[in-house]
ROSE-4610 file (N, C-alpha, C; in Angstrom, 1 decimal, always signed):
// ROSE-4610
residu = [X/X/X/X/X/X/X/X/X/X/X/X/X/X/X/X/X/X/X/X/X/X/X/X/X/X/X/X/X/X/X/X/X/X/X/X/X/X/X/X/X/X/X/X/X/X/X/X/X/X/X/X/X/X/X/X/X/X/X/X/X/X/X/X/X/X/X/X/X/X/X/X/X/X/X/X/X/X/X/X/X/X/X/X/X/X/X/X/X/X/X/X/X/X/X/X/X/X/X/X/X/X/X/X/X/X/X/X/X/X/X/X/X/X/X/X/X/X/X/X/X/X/X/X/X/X/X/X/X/X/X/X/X/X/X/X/X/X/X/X/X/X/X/X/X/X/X/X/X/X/X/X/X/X/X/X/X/X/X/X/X/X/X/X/X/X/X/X/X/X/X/X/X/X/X/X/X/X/X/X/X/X/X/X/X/X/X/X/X/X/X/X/X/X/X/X/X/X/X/X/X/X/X/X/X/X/X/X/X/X/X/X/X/X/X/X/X/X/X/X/X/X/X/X/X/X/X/X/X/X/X/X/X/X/X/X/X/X/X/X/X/X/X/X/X/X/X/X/X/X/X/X/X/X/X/X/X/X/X/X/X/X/X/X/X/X/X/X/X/X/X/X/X/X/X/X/X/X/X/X/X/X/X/X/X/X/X/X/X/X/X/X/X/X/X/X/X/X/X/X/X/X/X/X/X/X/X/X/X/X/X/X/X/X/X/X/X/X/X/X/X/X/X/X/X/X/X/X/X/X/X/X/X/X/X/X/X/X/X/X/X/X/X/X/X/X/X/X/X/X/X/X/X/X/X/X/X/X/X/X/X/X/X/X/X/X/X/X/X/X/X/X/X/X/X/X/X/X/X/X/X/X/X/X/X/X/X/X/X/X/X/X/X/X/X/X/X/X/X/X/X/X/X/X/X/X/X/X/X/X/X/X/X/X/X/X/X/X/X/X/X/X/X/X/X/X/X/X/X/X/X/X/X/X/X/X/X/X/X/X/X/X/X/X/X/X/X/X/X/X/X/X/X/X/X/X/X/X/X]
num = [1/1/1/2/2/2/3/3/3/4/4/4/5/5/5/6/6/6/7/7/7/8/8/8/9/9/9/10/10/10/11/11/11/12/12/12/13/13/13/14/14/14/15/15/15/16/16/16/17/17/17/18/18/18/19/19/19/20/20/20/21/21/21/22/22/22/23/23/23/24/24/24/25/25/25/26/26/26/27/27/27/28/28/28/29/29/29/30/30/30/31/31/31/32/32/32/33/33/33/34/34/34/35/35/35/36/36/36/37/37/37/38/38/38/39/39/39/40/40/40/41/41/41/42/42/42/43/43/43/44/44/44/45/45/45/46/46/46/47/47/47/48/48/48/49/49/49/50/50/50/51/51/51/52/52/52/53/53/53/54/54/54/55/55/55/56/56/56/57/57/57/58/58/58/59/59/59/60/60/60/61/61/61/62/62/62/63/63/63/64/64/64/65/65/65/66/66/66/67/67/67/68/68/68/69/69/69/70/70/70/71/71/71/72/72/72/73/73/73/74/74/74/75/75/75/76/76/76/77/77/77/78/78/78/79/79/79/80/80/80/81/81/81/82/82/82/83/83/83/84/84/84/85/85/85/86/86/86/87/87/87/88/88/88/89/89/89/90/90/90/91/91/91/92/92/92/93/93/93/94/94/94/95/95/95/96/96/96/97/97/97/98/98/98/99/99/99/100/100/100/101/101/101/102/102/102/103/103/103/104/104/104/105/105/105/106/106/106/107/107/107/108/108/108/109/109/109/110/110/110/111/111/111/112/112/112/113/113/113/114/114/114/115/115/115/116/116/116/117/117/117/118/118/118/119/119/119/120/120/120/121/121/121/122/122/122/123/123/123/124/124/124/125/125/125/126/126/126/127/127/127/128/128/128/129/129/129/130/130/130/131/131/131/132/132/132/133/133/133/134/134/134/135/135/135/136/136/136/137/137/137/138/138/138/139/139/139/140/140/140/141/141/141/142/142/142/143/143/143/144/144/144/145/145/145/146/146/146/147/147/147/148/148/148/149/149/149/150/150/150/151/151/151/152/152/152/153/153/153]
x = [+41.8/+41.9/+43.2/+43.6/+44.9/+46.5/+45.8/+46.7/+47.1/+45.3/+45.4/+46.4/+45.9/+46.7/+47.9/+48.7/+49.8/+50.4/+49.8/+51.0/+50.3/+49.4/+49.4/+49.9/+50.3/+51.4/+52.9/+52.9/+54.2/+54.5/+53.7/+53.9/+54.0/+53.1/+53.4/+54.5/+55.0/+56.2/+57.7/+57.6/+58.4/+58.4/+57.0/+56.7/+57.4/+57.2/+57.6/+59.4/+59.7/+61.3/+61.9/+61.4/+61.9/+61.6/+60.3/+59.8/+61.2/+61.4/+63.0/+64.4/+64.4/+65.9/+65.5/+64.5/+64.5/+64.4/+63.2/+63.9/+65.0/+65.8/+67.4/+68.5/+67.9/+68.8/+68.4/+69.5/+70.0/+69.2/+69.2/+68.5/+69.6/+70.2/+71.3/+70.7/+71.2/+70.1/+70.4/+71.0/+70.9/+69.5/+69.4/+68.3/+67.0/+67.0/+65.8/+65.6/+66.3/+66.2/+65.8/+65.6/+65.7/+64.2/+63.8/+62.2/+61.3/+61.9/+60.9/+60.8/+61.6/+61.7/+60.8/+61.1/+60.1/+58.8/+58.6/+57.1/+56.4/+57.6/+57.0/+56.2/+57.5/+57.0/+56.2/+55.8/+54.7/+53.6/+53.5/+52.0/+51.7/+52.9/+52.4/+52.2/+52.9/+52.7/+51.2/+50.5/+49.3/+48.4/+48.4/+48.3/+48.1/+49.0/+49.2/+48.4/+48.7/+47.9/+46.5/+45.9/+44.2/+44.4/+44.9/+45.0/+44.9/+45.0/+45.0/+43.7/+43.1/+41.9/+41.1/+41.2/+40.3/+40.9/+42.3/+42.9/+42.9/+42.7/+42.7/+41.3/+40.1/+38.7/+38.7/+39.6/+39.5/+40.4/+41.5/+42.2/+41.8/+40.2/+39.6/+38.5/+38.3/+37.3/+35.7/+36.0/+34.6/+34.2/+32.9/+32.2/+31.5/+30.9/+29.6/+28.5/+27.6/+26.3/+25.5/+24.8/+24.1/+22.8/+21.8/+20.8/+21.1/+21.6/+21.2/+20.0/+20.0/+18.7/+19.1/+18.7/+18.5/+20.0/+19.7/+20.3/+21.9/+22.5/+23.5/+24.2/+23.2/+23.2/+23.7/+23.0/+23.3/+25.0/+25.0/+26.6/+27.6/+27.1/+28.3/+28.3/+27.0/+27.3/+28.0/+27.6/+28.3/+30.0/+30.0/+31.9/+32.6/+31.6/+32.0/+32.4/+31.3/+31.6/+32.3/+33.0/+33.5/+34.7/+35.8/+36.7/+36.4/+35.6/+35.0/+34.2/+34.0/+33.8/+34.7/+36.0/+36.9/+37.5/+37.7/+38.3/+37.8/+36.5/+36.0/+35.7/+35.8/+35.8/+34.3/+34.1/+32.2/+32.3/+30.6/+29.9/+29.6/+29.7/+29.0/+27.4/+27.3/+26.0/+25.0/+23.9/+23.2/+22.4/+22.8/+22.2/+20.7/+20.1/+19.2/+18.9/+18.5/+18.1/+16.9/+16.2/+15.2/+14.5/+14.6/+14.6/+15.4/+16.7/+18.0/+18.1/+17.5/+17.6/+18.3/+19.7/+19.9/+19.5/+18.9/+18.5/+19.1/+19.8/+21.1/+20.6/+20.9/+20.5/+22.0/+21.8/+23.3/+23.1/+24.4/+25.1/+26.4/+26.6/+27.6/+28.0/+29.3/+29.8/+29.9/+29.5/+29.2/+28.6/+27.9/+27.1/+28.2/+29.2/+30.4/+30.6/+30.3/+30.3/+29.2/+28.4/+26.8/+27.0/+27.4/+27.7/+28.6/+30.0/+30.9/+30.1/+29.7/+28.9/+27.8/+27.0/+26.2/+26.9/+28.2/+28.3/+29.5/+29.9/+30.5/+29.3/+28.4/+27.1/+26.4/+26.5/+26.1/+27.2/+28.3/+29.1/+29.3/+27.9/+28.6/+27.8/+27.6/+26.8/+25.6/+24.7/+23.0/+22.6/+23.0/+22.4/+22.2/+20.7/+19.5/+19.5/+19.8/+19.0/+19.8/+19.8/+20.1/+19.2/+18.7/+17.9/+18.7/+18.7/+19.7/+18.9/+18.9/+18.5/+19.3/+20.4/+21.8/+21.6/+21.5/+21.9/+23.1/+23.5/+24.3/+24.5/+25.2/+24.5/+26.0/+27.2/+28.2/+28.7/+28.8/+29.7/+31.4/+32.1/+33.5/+33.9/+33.1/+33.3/+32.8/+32.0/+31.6/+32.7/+32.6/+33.1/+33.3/+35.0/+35.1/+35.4/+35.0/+35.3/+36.6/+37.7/+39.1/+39.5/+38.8/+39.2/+39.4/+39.0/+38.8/+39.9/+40.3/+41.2/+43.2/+42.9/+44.9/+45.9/+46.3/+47.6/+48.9/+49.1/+49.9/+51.4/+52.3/+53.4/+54.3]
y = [+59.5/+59.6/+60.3/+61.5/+61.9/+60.9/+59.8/+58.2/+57.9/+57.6/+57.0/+57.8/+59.0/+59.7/+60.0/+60.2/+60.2/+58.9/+57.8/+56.6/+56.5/+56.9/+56.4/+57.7/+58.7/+60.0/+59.0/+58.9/+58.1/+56.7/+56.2/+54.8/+55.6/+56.3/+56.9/+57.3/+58.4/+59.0/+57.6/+56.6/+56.1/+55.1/+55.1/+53.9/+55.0/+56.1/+57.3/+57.2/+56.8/+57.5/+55.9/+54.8/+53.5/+53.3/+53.8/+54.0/+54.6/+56.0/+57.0/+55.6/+55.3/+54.7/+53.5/+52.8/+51.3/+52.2/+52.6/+54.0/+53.7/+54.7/+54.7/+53.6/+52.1/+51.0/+50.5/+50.0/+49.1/+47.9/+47.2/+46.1/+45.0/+45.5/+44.1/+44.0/+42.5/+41.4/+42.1/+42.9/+44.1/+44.6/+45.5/+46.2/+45.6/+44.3/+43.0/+42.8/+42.5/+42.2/+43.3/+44.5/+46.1/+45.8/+45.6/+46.0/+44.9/+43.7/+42.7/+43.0/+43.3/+43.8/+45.4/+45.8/+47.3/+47.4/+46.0/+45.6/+45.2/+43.9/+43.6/+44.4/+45.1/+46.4/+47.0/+47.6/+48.4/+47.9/+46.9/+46.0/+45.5/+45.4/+45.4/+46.8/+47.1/+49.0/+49.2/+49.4/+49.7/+48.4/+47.0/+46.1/+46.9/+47.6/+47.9/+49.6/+50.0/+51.1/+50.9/+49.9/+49.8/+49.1/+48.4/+47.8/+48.5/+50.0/+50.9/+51.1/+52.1/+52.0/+50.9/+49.9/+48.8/+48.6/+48.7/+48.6/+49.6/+50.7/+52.0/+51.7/+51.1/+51.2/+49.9/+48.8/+47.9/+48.2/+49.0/+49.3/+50.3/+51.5/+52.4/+51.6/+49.9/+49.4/+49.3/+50.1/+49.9/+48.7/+48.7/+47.4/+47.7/+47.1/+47.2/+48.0/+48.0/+48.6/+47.5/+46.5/+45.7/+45.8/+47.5/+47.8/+48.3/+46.7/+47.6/+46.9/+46.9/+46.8/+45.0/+44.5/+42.5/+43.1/+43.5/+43.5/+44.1/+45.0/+45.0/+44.1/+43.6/+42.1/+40.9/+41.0/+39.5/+39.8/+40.7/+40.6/+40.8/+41.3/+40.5/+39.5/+38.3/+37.5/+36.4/+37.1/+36.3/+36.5/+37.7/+38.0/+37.4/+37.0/+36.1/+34.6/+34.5/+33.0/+32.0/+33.5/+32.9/+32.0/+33.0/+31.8/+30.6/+30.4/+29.5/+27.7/+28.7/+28.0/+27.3/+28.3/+27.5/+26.7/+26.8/+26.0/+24.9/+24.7/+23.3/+22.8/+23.5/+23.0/+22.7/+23.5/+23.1/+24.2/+24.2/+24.9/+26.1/+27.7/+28.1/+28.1/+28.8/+28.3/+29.7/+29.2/+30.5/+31.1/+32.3/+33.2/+34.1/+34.1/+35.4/+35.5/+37.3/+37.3/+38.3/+37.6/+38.3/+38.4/+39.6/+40.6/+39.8/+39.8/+39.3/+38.2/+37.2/+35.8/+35.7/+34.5/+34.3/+32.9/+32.9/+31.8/+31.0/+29.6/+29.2/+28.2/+27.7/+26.9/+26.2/+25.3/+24.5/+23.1/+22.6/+21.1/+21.7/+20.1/+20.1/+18.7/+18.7/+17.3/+16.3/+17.4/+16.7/+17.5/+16.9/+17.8/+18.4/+18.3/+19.5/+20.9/+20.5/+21.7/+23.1/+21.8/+22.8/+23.7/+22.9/+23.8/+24.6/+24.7/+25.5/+26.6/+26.6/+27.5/+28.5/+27.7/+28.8/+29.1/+28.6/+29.5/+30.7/+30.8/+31.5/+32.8/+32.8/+33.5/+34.3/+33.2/+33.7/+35.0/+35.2/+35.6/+37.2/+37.1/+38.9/+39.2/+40.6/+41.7/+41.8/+41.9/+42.4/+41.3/+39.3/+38.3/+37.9/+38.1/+37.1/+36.1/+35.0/+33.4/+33.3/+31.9/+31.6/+30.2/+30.2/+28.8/+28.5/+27.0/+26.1/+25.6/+25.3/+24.1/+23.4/+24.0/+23.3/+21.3/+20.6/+19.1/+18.7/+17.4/+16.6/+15.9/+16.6/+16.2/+15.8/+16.2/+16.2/+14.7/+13.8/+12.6/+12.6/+11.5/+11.8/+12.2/+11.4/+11.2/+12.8/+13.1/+14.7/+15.7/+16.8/+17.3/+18.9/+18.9/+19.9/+21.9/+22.8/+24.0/+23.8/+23.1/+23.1/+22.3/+21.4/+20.6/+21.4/+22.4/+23.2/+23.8/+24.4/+25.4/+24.8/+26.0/+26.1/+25.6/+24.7/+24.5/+25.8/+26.1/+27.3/+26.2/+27.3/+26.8/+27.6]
z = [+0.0/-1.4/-1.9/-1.1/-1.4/-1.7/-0.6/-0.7/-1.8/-2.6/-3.9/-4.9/-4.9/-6.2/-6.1/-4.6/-4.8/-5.1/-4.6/-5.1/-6.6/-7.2/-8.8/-9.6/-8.9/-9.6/-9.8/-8.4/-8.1/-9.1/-9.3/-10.4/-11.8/-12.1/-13.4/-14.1/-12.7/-12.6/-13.2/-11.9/-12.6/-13.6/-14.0/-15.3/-16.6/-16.5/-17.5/-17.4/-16.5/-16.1/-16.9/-16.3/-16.9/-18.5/-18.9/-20.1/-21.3/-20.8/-20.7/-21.2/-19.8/-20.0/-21.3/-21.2/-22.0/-23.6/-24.0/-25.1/-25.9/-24.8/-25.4/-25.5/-24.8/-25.4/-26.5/-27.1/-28.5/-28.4/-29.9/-29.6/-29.4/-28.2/-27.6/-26.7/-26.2/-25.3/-24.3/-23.7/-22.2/-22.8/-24.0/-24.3/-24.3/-24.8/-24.7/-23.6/-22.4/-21.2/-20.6/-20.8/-20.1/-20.4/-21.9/-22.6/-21.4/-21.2/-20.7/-19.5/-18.8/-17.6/-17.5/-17.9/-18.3/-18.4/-19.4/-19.8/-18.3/-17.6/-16.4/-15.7/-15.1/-14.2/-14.2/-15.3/-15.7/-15.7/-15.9/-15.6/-14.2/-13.6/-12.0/-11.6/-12.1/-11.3/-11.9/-12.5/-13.2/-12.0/-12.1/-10.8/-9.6/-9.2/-7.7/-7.5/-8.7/-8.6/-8.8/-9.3/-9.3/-7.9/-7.4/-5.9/-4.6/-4.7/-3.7/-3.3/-4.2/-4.0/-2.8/-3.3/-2.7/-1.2/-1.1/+0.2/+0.9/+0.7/+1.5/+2.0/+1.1/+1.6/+2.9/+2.9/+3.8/+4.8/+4.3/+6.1/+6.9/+6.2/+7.0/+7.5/+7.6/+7.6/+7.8/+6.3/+5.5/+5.2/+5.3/+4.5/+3.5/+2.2/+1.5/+2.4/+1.5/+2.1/+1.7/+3.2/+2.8/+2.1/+2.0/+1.9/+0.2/-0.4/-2.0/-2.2/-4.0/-4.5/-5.3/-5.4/-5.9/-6.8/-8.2/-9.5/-8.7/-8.0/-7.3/-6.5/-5.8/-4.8/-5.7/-6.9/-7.9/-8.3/-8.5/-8.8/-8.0/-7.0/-5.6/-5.4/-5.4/-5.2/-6.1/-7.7/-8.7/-8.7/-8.2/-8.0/-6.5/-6.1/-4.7/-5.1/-5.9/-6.4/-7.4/-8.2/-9.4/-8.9/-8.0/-7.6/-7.3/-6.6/-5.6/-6.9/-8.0/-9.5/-9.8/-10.3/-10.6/-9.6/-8.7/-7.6/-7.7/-7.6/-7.8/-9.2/-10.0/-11.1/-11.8/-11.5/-11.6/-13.1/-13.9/-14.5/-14.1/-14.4/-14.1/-12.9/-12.0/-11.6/-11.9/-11.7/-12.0/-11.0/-11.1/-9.8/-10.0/-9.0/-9.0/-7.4/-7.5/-5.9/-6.1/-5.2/-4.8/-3.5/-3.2/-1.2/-0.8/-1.4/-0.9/-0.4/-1.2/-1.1/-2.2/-3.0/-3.5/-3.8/-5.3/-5.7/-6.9/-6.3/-7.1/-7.8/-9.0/-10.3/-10.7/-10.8/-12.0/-11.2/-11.8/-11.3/-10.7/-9.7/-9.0/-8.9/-8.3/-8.2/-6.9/-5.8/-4.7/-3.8/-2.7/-1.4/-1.1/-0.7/-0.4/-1.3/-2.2/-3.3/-3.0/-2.7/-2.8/-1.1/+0.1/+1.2/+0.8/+0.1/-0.3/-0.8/-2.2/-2.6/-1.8/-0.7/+0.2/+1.2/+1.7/+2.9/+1.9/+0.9/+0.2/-0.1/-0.3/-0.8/+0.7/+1.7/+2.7/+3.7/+2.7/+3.6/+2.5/+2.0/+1.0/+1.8/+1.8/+2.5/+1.9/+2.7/+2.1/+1.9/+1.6/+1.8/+2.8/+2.8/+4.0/+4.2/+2.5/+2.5/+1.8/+1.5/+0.1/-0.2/-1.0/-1.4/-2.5/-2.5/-3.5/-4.1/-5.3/-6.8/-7.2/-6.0/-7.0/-6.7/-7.8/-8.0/-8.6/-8.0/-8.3/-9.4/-10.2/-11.9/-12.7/-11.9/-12.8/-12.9/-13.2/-12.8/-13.2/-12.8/-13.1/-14.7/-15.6/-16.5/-17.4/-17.2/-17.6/-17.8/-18.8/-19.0/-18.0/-17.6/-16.9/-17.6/-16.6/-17.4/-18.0/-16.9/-17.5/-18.5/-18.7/-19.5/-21.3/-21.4/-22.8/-22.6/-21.5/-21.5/-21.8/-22.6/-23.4/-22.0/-22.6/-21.0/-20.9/-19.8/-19.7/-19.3/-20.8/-20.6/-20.3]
């Protein structure tokens, strides 16, 4: 723990010192280029300082505590899964667990999906089972999550 706070003293410190110099420039494009660059930084540094935490807990290798309670369990496994969402492009699926069985609901676009999704679920801590509902419901033509989403330019 003494890890953590020194390196988020240490980012502060110099998020404050860069804060300092960009300040005192003009609004000449050095100065504009100082602010964006400043802006960067500082948002990674704030990044890397919530990132400690979680790394210090995996390089003392710790794990979860498999012996929580369902309503704990359901959101590990829904934070397991979200990448694993978007990656395939699927809907939302819907979770519940009960004596640490996860019980999955939605559509998918193919039998590959649906093994993706349980061996992803099978691999958090404290899941015993998982039982699927998941069906094959999406066809090509259906609409995808991404398909809504703003194109990044």
């Amino acid at each position: 723990m003494a890890v953590t706070k020194r390196v988020i003293r240490t980012v502060g410190l110099a998020t404050g010192v860069l804060g300092a110099v960009v300040a005192s420039t003009s609004d000449t494009s050095f100065g504009k280029a100082a602010r964006s660059l400043a802006h960067r930084l500082a948002r990674d540094a704030r990044y890397a300082a919530g990132s400690v935490p979680g790394l210090v807990y995996r390089l003392a290798g710790r794990h979860p505590d498999p012996n929580v309670s369902d309503d704990i369990l359901v959101d590990r496994v829904r934070s397991s899964i979200g990448g694993v969402e978007r990656r395939l492009d699927i809907p939302h699926i819907h979770v519940m667990v009960e004596d640490h069985v996860a019980i999955l609901h939605g559509e998918v676009t193919a039998d590959s999906d649906i093994r993706t999704l349980e061996h992803a679920i099978m691999n958090v801590s404290g899941v015993r089972g998982v039982e699927s509902h998941l069906h094959i419901g999406l066809a090509p033509g259906d609409t995808r999550p991404s398909e809504g989403a703003p194109a990044n330019t």
